[in-house]
C-alpha positions in Angstrom: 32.0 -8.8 27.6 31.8 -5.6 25.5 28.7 -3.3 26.5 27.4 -3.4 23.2 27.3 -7.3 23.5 25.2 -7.2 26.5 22.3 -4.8 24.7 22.9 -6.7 22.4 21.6 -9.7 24.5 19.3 -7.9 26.3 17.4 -6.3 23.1 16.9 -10.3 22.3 15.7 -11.5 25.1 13.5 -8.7 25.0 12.3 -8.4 21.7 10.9 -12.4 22.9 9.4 -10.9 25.5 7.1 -8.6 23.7 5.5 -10.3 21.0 3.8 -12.4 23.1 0.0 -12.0 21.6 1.7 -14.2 18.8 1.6 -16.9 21.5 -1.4 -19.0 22.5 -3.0 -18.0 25.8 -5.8 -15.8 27.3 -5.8 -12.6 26.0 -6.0 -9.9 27.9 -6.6 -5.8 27.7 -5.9 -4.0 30.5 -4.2 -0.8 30.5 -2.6 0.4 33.7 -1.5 3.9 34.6 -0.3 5.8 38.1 2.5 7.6 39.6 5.6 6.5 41.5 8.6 7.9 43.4 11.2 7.0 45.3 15.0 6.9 45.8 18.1 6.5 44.4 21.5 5.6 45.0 23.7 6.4 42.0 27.9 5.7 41.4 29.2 6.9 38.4 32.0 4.6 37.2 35.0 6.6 36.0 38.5 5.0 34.1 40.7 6.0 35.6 39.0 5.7 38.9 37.8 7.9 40.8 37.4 7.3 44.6 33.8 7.5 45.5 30.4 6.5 47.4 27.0 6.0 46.5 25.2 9.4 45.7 21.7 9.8 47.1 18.9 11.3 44.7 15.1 11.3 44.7 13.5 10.2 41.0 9.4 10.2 40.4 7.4 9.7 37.7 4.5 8.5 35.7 3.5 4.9 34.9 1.7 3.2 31.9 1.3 -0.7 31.7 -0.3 -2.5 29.2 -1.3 -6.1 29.6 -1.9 -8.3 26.9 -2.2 -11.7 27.3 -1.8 -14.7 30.8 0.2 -17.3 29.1 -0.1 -20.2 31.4 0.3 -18.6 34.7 2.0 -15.8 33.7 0.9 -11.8 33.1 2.4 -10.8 29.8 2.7 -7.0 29.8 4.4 -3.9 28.3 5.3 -0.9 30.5 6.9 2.2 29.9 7.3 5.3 32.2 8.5 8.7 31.9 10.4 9.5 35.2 12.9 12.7 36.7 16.0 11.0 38.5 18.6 13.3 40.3 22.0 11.3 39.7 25.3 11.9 39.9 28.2 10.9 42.0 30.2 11.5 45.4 33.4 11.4 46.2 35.2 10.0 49.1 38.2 12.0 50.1 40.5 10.6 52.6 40.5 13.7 55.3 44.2 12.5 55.5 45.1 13.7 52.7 42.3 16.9 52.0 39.4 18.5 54.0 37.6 18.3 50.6 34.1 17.4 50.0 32.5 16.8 46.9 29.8 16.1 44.9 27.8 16.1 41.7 23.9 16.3 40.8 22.9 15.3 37.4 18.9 15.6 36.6 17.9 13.9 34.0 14.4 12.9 32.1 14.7 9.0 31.7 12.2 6.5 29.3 12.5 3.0 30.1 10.6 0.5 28.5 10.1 -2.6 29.9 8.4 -6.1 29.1 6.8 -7.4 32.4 6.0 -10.7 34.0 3.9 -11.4 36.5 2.7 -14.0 39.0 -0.3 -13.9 41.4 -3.9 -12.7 41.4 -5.2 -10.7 39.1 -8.2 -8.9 40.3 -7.7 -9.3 44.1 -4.5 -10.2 45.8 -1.0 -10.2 45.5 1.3 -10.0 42.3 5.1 -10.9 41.9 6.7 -8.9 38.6 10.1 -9.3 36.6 10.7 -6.4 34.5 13.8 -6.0 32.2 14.7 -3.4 29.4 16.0 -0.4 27.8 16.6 2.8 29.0 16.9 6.1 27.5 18.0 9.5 29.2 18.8 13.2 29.1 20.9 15.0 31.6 19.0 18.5 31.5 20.9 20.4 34.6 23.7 19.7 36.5 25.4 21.0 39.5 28.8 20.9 41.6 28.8 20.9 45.3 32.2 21.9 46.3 33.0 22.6 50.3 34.5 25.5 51.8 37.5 25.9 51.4 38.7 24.2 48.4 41.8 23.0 47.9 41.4 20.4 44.7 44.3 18.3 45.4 46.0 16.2 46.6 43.9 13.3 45.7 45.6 8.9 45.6 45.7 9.0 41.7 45.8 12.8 41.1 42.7 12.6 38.5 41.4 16.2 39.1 40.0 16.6 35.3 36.3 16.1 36.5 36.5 19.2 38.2 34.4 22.0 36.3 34.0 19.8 33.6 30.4 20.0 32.4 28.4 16.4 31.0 29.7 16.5 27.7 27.2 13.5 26.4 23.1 14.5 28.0 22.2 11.5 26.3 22.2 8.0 28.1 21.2 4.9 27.6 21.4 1.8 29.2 19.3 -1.4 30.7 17.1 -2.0 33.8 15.6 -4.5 35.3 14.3 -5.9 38.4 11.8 -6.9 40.6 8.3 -5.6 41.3 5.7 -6.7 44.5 2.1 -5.6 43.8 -1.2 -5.3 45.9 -4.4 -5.5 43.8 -7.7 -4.0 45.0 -11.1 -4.5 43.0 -11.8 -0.6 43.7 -9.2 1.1 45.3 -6.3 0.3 42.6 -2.9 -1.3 42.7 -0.3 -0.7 45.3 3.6 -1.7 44.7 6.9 -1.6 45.6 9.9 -2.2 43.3 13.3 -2.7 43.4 15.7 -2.1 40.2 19.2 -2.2 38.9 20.2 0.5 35.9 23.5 -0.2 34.1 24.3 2.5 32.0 26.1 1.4 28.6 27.0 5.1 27.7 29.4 8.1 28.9 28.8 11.2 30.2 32.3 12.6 29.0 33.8 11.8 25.6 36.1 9.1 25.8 38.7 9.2 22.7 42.3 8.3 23.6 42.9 12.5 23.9 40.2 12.6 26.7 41.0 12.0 30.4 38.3 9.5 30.9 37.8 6.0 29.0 34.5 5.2 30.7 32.3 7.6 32.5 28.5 5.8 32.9 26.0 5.9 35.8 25.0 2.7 37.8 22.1 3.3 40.3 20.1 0.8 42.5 16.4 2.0 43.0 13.5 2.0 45.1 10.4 2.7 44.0 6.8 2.7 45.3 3.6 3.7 43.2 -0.3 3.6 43.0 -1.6 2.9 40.0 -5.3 2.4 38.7 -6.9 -0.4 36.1 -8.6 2.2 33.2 -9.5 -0.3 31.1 -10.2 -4.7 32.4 -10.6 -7.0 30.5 -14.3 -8.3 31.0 -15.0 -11.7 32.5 -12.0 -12.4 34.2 -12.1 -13.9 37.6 -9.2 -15.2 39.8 -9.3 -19.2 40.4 -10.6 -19.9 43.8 -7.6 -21.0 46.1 -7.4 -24.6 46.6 -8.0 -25.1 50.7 -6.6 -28.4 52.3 -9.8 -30.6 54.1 -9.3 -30.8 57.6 -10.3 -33.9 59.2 -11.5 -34.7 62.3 -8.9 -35.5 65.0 -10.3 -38.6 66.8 -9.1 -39.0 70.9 -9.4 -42.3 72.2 -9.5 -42.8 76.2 
């Protein structure tokens, strides 16, 4: 399937997602905001290939969630963050064939948007959260890690182009989505650890039939953990007491 079919999809699904104060339910108006970081581990899929391992790379950022509306038992919410995400790739040499190491940093500013699902307590407890959406990014500094010495070659498929070539295409975009475990706290705010998938849909070199590279896009799996704090609750919403099992009396005959 085409990449452009599967944003295409995606944007759908989404765009269901996010209307969902059109549907009936219990409204709600809570806006969220906090800080995460975490890490990153980042491939960046090349054609031809490129031999290579999963790149390393820290990635924080700030957090704004706004919840609209519990439509049976689930949260309906919006949530977009502004984040700093050190990708890139690395590439693995055979030390058979070079003594070469190298890789690649690439910072970029990323803006995903996301429309959020949750399960679980609302004021005090624990939440379970789906997100999935777009993503937008800039590549804003890069840099080249080459060893010493440096031979360049040979590599198994003698692609060398990448070499001191710069990110021709800063601007990425792509989808994300994954899952999200939450603590909630009545006073001391909201505690959570997520884990994410982002599939880039665009290149960072150009890709016409003259260029060395068809495809060129990032793929990173992340871990993320954040605190954030309720700014605004909706008023007079209490969690439904948990149903408790009666125990009855055990009864011991001699």
């Amino acid at each position: 399937m085409k990449p452009s079919r599967i944003l295409l999809i995606v944007l759908v699904l989404w765009t269901a997602l996010v209307p969902l104060q059109a549907q009936v339910g219990e409204h709600r108006n809570d806006l969220t905001i906090g800080f995460t970081g975490g890490y990153l581990l980042n491939r960046t899929s090349f054609n031809p290939t490129i031999k290579k391992v999963y790149k390393g790379g820290e990635t924080f950022g700030i957090t704004v969630r706004y919840t609209c509306e519990k439509y049976f038992s689930a949260h309906c919410a919006i949530q977009a963050e502004v984040n700093y995400a050190n990708m890139g790739w690395k590439e693995d040499i055979d030390p058979e064939l070079s003594s070469d190491t190298y890789y690649r940093d690439m910072r970029y500013i990323q803006v995903p948007i996301f429309a959020r699902l949750s399960w679980g307590r609302e004021r005090k407890g624990f939440l379970f959260g789906l997100l999935i959406g777009p993503q937008l990014g800039y590549c804003f500094s890069e840099t080249e890690h080459y060893s010493t010495p440096w031979a360049g070659s040979p590599r198994p498929n003698n692609i060398t182009q990448q070499y001191g070539k710069a990110v021709e295409r800063p601007f990425e975009y792509g989808l994300t989505g994954g899952l999200s475990f939450e603590i909630v706290t009545k006073r001391a705010g909201r505690f959570m650890l997520e884990g994410r998938y982002f599939y880039g849909l665009s290149d960072i070199f150009n890709n016409s039939k003259k260029d060395p590279f068809g495809r060129s896009a990032n793929g990173a799996i992340i871990i993320k953990a954040g605190y954030l704090y309720d700014v605004i609750r909706t008023k007079g919403v209490v969690d439904k007491p948990r149903k408790r099992k009666n125990k009855k009396a055990s009864v011991f005959s001699e």
